[in-house]
Structures are given as C-alpha cells and as structure tokens.
C-alpha positions in Angstrom: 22.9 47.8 -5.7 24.2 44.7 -4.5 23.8 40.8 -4.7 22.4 39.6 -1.4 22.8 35.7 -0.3 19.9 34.4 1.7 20.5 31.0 3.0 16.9 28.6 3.5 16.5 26.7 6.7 17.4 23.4 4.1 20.6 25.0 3.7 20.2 26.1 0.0 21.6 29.8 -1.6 18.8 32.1 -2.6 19.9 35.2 -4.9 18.4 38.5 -5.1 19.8 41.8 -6.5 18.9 44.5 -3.7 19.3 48.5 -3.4 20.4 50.3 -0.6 17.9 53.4 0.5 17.0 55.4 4.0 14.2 55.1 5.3 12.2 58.2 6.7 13.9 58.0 10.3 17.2 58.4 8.4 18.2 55.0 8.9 19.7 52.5 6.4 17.6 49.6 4.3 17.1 48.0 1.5 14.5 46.4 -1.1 14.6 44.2 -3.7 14.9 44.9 -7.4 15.0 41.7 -8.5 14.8 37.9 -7.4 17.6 35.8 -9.3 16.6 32.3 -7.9 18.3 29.6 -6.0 21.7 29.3 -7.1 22.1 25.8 -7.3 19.6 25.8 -10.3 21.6 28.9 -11.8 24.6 26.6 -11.5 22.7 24.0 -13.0 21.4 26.9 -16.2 24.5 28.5 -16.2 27.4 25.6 -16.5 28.5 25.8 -13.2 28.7 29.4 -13.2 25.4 30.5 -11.5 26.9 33.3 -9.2 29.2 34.7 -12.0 25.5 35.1 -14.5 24.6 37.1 -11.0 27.3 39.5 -11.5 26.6 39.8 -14.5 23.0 40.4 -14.3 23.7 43.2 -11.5 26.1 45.0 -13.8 23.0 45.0 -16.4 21.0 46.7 -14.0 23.2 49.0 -12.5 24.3 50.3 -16.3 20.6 50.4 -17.2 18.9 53.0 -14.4 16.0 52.9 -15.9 15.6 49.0 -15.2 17.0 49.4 -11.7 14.7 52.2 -11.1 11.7 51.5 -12.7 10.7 49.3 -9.4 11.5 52.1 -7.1 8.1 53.2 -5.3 8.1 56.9 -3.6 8.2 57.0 0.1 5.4 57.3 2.0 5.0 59.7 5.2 3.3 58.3 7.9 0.6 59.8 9.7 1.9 60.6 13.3 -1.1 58.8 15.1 -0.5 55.6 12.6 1.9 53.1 14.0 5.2 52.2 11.8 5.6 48.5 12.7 2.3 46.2 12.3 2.6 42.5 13.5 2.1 40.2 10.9 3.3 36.9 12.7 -0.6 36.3 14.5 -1.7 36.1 11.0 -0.5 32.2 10.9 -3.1 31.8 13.6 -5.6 32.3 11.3 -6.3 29.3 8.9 -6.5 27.0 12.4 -9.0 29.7 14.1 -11.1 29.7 10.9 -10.9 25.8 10.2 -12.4 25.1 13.8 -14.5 27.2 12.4 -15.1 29.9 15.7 -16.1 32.7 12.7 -19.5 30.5 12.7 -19.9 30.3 16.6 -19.0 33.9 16.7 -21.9 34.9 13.6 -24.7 32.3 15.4 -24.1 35.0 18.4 -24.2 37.8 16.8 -27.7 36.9 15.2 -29.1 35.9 18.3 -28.2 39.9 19.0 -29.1 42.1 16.3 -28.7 45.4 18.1 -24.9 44.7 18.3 -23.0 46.7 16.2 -19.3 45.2 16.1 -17.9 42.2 14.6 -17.7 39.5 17.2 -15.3 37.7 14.9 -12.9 40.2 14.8 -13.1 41.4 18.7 -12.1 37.7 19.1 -9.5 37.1 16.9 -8.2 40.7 18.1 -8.1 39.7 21.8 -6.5 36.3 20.6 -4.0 37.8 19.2 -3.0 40.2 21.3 -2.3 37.6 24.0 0.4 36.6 21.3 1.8 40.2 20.9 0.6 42.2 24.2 -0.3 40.0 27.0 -1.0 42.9 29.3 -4.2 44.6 30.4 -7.2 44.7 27.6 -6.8 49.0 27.9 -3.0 48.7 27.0 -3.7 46.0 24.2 -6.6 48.1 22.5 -4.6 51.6 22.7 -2.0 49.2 20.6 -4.7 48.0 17.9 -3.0 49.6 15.4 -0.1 47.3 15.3 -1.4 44.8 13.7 -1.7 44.5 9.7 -5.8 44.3 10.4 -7.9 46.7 10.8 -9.3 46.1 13.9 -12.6 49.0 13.9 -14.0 48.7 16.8 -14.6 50.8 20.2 -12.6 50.0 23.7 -16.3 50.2 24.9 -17.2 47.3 22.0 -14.5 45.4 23.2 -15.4 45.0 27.4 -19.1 44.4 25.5 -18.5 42.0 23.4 -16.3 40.1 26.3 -19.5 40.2 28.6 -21.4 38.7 25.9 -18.2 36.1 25.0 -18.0 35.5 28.8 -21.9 34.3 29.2 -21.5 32.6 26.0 -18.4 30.5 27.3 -19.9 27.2 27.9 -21.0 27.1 24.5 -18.1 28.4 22.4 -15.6 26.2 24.3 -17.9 23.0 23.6 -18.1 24.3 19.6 -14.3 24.6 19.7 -13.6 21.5 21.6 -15.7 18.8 19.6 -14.6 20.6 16.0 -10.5 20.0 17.7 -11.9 16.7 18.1 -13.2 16.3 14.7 -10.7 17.6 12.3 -7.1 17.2 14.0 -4.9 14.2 15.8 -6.6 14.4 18.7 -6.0 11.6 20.9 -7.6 10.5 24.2 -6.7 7.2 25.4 -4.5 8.9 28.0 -5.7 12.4 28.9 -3.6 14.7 31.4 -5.2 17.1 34.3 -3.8 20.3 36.4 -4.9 23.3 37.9 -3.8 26.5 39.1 -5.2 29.8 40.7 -5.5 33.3 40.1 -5.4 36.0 42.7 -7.1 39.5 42.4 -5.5 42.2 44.6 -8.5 43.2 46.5 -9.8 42.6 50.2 -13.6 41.6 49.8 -14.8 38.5 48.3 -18.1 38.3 46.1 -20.1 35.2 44.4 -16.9 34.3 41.9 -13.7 35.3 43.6 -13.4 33.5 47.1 -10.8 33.1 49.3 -9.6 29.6 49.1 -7.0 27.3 49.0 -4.2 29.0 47.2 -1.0 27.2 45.7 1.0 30.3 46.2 -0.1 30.5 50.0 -1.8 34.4 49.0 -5.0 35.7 51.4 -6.4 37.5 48.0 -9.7 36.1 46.8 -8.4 34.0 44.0 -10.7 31.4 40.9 -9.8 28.0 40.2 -8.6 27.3 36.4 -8.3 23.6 35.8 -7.2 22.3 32.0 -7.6 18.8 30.4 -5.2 17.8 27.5 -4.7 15.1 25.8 -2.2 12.6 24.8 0.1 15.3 22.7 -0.8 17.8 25.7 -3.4 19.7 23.8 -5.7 21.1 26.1 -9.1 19.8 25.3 -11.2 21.2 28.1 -11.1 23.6 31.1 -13.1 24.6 34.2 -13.4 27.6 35.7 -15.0 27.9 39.4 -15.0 29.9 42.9 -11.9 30.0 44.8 -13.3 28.5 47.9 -14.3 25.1 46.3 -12.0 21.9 46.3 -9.8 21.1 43.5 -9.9 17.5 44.0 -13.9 17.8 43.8 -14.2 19.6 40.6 -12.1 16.6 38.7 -14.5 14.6 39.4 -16.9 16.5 37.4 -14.4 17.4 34.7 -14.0 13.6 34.2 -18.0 13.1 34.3 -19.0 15.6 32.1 -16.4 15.0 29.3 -17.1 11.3 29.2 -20.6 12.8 28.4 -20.5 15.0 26.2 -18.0 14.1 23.5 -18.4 10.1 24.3 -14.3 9.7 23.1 -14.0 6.1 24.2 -11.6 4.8 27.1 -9.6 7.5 29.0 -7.0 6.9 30.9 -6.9 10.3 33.6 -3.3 11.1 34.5 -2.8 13.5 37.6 -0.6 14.2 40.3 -0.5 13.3 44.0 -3.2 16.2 44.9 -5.9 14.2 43.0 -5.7 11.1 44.0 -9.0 10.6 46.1 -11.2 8.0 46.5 -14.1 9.9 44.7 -11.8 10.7 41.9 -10.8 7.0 41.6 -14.4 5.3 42.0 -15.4 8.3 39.4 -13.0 7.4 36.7 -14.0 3.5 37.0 -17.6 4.2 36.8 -17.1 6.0 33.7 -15.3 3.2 32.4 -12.1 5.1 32.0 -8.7 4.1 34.6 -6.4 6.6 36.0 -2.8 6.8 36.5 -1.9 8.8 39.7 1.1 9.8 42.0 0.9 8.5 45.5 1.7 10.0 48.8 4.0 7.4 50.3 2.7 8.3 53.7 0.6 5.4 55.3 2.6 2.6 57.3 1.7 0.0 54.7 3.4 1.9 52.1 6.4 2.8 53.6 7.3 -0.9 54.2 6.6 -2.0 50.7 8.8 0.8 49.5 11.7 0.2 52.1 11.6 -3.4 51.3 14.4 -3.9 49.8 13.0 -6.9 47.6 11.8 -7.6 44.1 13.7 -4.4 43.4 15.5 -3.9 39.8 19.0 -2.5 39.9 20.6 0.0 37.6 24.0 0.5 38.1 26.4 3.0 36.5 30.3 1.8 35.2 31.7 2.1 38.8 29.2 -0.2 40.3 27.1 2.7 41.7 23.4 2.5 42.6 21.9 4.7 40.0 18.0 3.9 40.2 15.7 1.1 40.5 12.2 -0.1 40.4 9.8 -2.7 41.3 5.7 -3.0 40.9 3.3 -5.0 42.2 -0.6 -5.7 42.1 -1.9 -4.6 45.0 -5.3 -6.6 45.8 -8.4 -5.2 47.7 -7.5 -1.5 48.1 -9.5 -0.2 50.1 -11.1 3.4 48.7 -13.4 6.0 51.1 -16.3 7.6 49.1 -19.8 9.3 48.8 -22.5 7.3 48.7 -25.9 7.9 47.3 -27.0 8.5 50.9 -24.5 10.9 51.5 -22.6 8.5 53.7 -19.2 7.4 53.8 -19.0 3.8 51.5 -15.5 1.6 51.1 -14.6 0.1 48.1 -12.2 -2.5 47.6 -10.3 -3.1 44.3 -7.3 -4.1 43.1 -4.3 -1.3 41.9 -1.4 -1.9 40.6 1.5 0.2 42.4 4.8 0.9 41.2 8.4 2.3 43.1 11.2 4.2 41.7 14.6 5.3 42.9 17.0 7.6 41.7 20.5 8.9 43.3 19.4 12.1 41.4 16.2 12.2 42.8 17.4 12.1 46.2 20.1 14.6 45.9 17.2 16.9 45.0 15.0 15.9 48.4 18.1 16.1 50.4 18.6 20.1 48.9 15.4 20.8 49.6 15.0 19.3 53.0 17.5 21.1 54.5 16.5 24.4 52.9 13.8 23.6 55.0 15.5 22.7 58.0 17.1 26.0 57.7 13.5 27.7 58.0 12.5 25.8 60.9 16.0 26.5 63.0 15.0 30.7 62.1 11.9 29.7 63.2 12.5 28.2 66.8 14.9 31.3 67.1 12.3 34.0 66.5 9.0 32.1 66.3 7.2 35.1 66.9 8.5 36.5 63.4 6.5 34.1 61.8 3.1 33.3 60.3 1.9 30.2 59.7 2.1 31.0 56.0 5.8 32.0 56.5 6.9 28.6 57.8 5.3 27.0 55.3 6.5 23.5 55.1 9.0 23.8 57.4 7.0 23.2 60.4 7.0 19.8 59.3 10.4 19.3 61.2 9.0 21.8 64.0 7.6 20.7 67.2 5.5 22.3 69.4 4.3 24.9 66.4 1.1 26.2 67.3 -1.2 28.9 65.3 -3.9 30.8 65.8 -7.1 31.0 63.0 -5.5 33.2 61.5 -1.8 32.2 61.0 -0.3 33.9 64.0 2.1 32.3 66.2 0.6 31.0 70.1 3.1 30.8 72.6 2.9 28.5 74.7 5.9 28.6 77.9 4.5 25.2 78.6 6.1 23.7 75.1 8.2 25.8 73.1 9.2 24.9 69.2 11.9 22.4 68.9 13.5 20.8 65.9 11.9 17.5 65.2 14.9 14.9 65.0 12.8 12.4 64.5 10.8 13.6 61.6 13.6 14.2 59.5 15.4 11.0 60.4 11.9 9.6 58.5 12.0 11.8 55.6 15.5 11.1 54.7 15.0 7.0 54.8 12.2 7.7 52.1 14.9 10.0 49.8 14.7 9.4 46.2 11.7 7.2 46.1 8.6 8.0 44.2 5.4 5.7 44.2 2.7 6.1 40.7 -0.1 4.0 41.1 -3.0 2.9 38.7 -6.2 1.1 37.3 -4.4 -0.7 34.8 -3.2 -3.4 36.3 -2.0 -5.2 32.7 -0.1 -2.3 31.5 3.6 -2.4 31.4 5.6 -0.2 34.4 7.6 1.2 31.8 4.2 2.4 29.9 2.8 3.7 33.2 5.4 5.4 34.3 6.0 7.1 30.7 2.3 8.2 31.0 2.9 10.3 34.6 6.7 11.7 33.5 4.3 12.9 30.8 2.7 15.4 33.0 5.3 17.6 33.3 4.2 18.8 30.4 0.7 19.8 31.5 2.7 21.8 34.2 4.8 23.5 30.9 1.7 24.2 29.6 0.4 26.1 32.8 4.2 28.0 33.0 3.0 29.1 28.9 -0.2 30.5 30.3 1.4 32.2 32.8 4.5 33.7 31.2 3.7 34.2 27.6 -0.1 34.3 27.8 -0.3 35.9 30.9 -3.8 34.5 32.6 -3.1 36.6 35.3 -2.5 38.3 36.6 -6.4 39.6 35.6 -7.1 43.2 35.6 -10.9 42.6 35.6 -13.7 42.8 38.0 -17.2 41.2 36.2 -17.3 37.8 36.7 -18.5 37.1 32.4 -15.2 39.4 31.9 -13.6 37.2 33.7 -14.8 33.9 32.2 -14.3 35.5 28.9 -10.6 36.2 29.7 -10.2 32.5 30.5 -11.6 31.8 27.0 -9.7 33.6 25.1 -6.6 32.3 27.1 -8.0 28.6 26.0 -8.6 29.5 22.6 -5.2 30.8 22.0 -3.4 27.9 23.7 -4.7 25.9 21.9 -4.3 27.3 18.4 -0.8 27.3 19.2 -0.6 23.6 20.2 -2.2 22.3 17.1 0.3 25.0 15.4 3.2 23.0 17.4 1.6 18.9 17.2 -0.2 19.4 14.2 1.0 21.7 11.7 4.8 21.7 13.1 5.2 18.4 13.9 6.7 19.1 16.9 10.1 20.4 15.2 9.6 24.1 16.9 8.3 24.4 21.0 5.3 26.3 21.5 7.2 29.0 23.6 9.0 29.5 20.8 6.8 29.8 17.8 4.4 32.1 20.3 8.0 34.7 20.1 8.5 34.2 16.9 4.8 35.2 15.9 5.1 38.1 17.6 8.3 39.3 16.1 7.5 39.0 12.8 6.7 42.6 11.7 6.2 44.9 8.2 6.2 48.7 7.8 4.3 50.5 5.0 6.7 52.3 3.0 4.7 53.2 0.3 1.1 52.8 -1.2 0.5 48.8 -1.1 3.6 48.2 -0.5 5.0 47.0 3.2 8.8 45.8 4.0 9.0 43.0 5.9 11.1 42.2 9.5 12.4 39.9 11.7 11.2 36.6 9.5 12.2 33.4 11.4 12.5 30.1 12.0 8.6 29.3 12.6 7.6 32.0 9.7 10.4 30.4 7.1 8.7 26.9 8.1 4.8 28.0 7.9 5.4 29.6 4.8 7.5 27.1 3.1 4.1 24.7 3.9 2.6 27.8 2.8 4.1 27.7 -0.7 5.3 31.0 0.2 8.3 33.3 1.2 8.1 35.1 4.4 11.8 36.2 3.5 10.6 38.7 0.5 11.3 41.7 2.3 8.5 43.9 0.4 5.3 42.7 -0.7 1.9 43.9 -1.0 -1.0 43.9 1.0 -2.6 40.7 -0.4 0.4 38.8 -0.4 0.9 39.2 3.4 -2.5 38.7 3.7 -1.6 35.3 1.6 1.5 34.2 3.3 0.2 31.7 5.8 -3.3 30.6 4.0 -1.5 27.3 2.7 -0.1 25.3 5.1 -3.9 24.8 5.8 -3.8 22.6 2.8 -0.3 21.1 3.7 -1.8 19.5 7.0 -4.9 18.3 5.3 -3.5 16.4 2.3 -0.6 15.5 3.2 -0.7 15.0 6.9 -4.1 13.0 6.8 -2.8 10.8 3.5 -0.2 9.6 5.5 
C-alpha cells in the first residue's frame, strides 16, 4: 500500500491510500482502500501536518490487514465474448439528450408502431454515441456494442429498421429537437451562419437521391447536398438534406424561408460566403424581414475601381512604417439585384448595400502562394495539355488561354490556337492581392461589427471539418435513401449535443474536438461483481463531474455511481447558469 497524490484541475492535493494488485492479463494496477481528503483541509485538522496524519494513517492500515483487506473484492474472469474496456465518457451526453427531451419523440414513434419490438430510444442514443466512439460503418459500430457501459439489446437487423423508420421520421424529429434547443438553452439568432458540403457514394449509377452534381471536391460519383444553419455561438440549429444535382445557392433560399416560419425567432441576420450571394438569396432574406451579411466576388468593373481607389482608405501601419492592412466602407445606393418574379421572369431590384474593403500584407502573401501554385499547373499544362482533364486543371486554366474541353472534361486540340499562359490575367489578379470585399443589408451597423460577423464563419467551416473528421458524415456506407437521411440525423443530433456541451455547459473553456476525444477515452473495466475500475479520466470528465458534484477520478466505483457521474451538471446549467 501506498499514499497516492492526485492533483484537481484547481490545483489542489487530493489523498488516497491505494494497493498495488495484477490484474488478470498479468499486468500491474491498483485500487483504492481508502480516500483521506484534500490535504489542504488535513493541514487545516491536523496543525499543519496533514501529510504526516497520512503516514500515519497508512501505517495503521498496513499493520492492521484485516482493515486493509477487508475492501479487497475477488477478481472476476471475464467471459471471452465480453469486452474488457466499456466507454463510459458518451454517458455525459446523456442529461442534454434527455433534457431536449428526444426519449419522448422517440416513444410518440414507437406508439404510432406497435409491432416494433426494439427500443427506439436506445437504437438512438446507441448510434449517437457511437459516432463519439466508432465513427465507422453501422456493421463495425454494432459488432462493438459491447463496449459501452449500456446494455444496448438489440439486433444488427433492429438497428438498419429502426434507421428506416428514424430516416422517414426525420423532418419531424429534427423540428422536435430544434424548437426544444430553442426553448431551453442560449440560443441566439440575431446573426445566424450557413454552409454546405457534399457527400460522394462510390458507385457509377444515379437514382432519385444521389445525383451527380456539382461537387466541391471536383468527384464524378453521385454525391447529396448537406447544408447546416447555426447560430450566433455556431450551434447548428437546422439542416437540409437534398439531391446532388440541385443548386446550393437555391436551397438557401428555402432554408431561410422555412425557418423564418416555423420557429418565428425574430430578425436574422444570414451570414454566408461568396457562393451564396445571389440576388434571390438577397431579395429572400429582405422579404422575410431578416438582412444578410455576405462575401463579394470583387469581379465586376465597378468593383474593382472602388477597391483600387486608393481613397477614403484607413491605414494600419506596423513600428517600421510598413503597410500592414487597411479598410474603408461605403453605402452603396441603388444596387441593382436580378431575380424571379411571380411570372417566372427575370425582375431588377434596386436597393441600397453597404460594402466594405479590407487589406492585409498577410492576406496577400497568401494569394501570391497560391497563385503561382497555380501558375505552376497551367505551365505543366501548356506542356502536356493532352495529360489533362478539365477537372485536372482545375483553376489553373484561369491563367490558360486557348483551353478548350469537351462535355466531358477532355482536352480539344485545336492546331489553329494552342494553350498559352495568360500574362495578362495574372497581371489582374495580382493588382487585386490581399483585398477582400463583405457586403451587407445593414447599412447602420458598424464595419468593425460586420466584419466580426463574416470572420465568424470560419467557424461554421470548423464545424463541417468536426463532421467530417471526428463524426465522420461520410464517407456513407449506405444505399436506402431513409438510411441515408437517418445517418444525417444522427450526425445533427450528435453535433449538436456536443455544442451545447461546449457553449452551454462548458462555457467554452474546452473545444468541441476536444471534449468529443476526451468522451471517448474515458473507459472502466469490470473487475469484479458491481465493481468497475475506471481509465483515462480527463480534462472534460474532471470538469463535467466537478459540475456534477462528482469524481470521475475514483478509480473503482459501482455500477450506479458511473451511471450517476454526469447526471448533475444538468442542474449546474439550469440554476446557476440561468440565475445569472
């Protein structure tokens, strides 16, 4: 037996007396015989002499054997089918799945089915959390079911049935979810944040749902469109799901209507990047009665000369008297928009935007790097044009002239004009270096505020790099369209449990890449009846448990007391969060 010092997050001394043992693969551990306390309150018992009482106590318990050994438990062998490590870290999920309350959305559906014969509820939460722990194939996740703490009794068969039925239910569940986020956390709309993204499926034919479209990874697979609205805080709020052969730029439009109607949140202000920006998509968010923030293309002639004018700029300059950035805006009267009119024709519109200019020597470093990475490309290009798709060149044949392809990508020679590097194209680009134009309804906002708002994005595209590295969207290893639908659900539901864990619960002290690792670290082993030792605590498990009123650093505890460790911090948010 030894003393063993466990220091808190708050930088504090915990005490416990511990006893070495192997475990049944031979290999060295420990559990605890007894808990002493923080040792700045045995200091505080003991005059001063907290640590020496803990010598003390430990040579109590090592003279007395029965005391030491009266807390040892027998060893338990394992079955050989049973898994020795069980994830206990998803279980901090649970308190914000069950306070939105998707147990009820999940029992309304299983009474309006009576013949099923699985728990909805725990299908869900078993795919949800296995996006956390396993974010690979359904088949691989279920043949590892028996790695969590739950017992997850259900079929693989159950499980691709109860995702049909989730995937057909999706518009219904994801409005439930949505309005109860809305309803019982921070959830804040004034500014609201919009991206999309694709996912391919490695096969040759198309059918109704996967279509070969316009995809931003330049694949000929038939891919589906995923787009995700979040709000101020980035917590995703709503998402659409639809064909890969439809626009992106037209399905905002309908994201925008349809959530101005159905949770009726007040003024929005829609923040999206260059892609978006559209006529329809403007007109759209002004009808609604909501404004827009959006990046510009600085490609028309009027543009260019507001941006090169070298007037009414703002100069920052670094200690040597270098040009570091600078910005100007102006209000921009009758802007002329193209849109859809009620007749199906073409209508302009003609309203007044606000448009603001930034510089940065950074900025056009970067566009100088990449341009010529690019001119690079279009040189191999004019060497061996007939090397090259029109995929390969990409957007290199911007500074190629004389590029022509066929309809389907191939290179057409043409004797008459062969491909030359276009001087004067990139003698245009590199004038325009470093600038970046945002542009927006809200023509009495401050610059400073706008342009906050857009840098702000960036995190919508973090979000989309967390749904494809750690929750893995795709690729998707399923076929059925309502499989499909239903693995975008789940993806949804999962992000945003662990947004509200991050903006909510957190506070924003741990990043949501990180708290989805550490959940999926933090493991126990049952080493004997009701009794588990505990691994891998961390920073995110010390902190939900401290809310918790709990120790996730107890290294053996029971069932019920795992079960337990995380139920608290429900309380913590509720009380305390919303009191202040």
């Amino acid at each position: 037996m030894f003393i063993k010092q466990i220091k808190t997050p708050k930088g504090r001394t915990y005490l416990q007396i511990v006893e070495g043992f192997r475990n049944e693969d031979g290999k060295p551990s420990h559990k605890t015989i007894e808990k002493l306390g923080y040792l700045d309150e045995l200091d505080k018992n003991h005059d001063g002499n907290g640590f020496d009482w803990a010598k003390q106590r430990l040579a109590e318990l090592s003279e007395n054997n029965s005391t030491a050994t009266s807390t040892n438990v027998p060893l338990r062998i394992m079955n050989k089918n049973e898994s020795k490590l069980k994830n206990i870290g998803v279980l901090a999920l649970n308190p914000v799945y069950y306070n939105l309350e998707i147990d009820k959305v999940c029992s309304a559906i299983q009474t309006l089915n009576p013949k099923i014969d699985y728990s909805i509820d725990k299908v869900l939460r078993f795919l949800i959390h296995s996006r956390i722990t396993d974010a690979d194939s359904k088949r691989s996740a279920y043949l590892k079911k028996s790695e969590y703490i739950e017992n997850f009794d259900f079929s693989e068969d159950q499980m691709y049935r109860c995702m049909e039925l989730l995937g057909n239910s999706r518009e219904q569940i994801k409005d439930f979810v949505t309005r109860n986020a809305m309803n019982k956390y921070n959830i804040d709309t004034s500014v609201a944040h919009y991206d999309g993204c694709n996912f391919y499926f490695e096969i040759d034919k198309e059918d109704e749902f996967r279509k070969k479209g316009a995809s931003k990874e330049g694949r000929k697979e038939p891919i589906v469109n995923y787009g995700v609205l979040s709000d101020k805080n980035l917590i995703p709020i709503d998402i659409v799901i639809y064909p890969g052969n439809e626009q992106e730029y037209n399905y905002f439009a309908k994201v925008i209507t349809q959530f101005k109607d159905k949770y009726k949140p007040g003024k929005i202000i829609y923040v999206a990047d260059r892609g978006l920006n559209s006529g329809e998509n403007i007109f759209t968010a002004l009808k609604t009665g909501n404004g827009y923030i959006y990046g510009q293309p600085i490609k028309s002639e009027k543009h260019k000369n507001f941006v090169l004018a070298d007037t009414n700029y703002n100069n920052v300059y670094d200690e040597y008297g270098v040009l570091v950035s600078k910005r100007k805006a102006s209000v921009e009267e009758d802007v002329e928009f193209t849109i859809t009119g009620p007749n199906g024709k073409k209508e302009k519109l003609k309203m007044p935007q606000l448009q603001i200019v930034t510089w940065s020597k950074k900025y056009a470093k970067k566009q100088k790097l990449e341009r010529e990475k690019l001119i690079s490309k279009a040189k191999n290009f004019i060497k061996t044009p007939k090397s090259f798709t029109k995929t390969k060149i990409g957007d290199a044949a911007t500074f190629v002239k004389f590029a022509n392809f066929d309809k389907d990508g191939n290179y057409l020679e043409d004797v008459n004009s062969l491909p030359q590097l276009d001087e004067e194209a990139i003698a245009k680009q590199e004038k325009l270096d470093g600038y970046f134009m945002v542009v927006s309804s809200e023509i009495k906002m401050e610059p400073q505020d706008i342009l906050k708002a857009y840098s702000e994005q960036k995190g919508q595209e973090r979000n989309f790099r967390v749904d494809k590295t750690f929750l893995k969207i795709r690729p998707v290893y399923l076929s059925r369209e309502s499989r499909i639908k239903a693995h975008v659900l789940v993806c949804y539901i999962t992000h945003l449990l662990i947004k509200l864990l991050e903006v909510n619960v957190l506070n924003n002290k741990i990043p949501q890449e990180r708290i989805i690792e550490d959940l999926k670290e933090y493991q126990c082993a049952l080493i004997a009846n009701n009794t588990y030792f505990l691994f891998k605590y961390n920073e995110t498990t010390d902190l939900l448990a401290s809310l918790s009123k709990t120790n996730a650093r107890i290294e053996t505890q029971s069932l019920s007391m795992i079960k337990n460790l995380f139920k608290g911090y429900w309380l913590y948010y509720f009380i305390i969060l919303h009191r202040n």
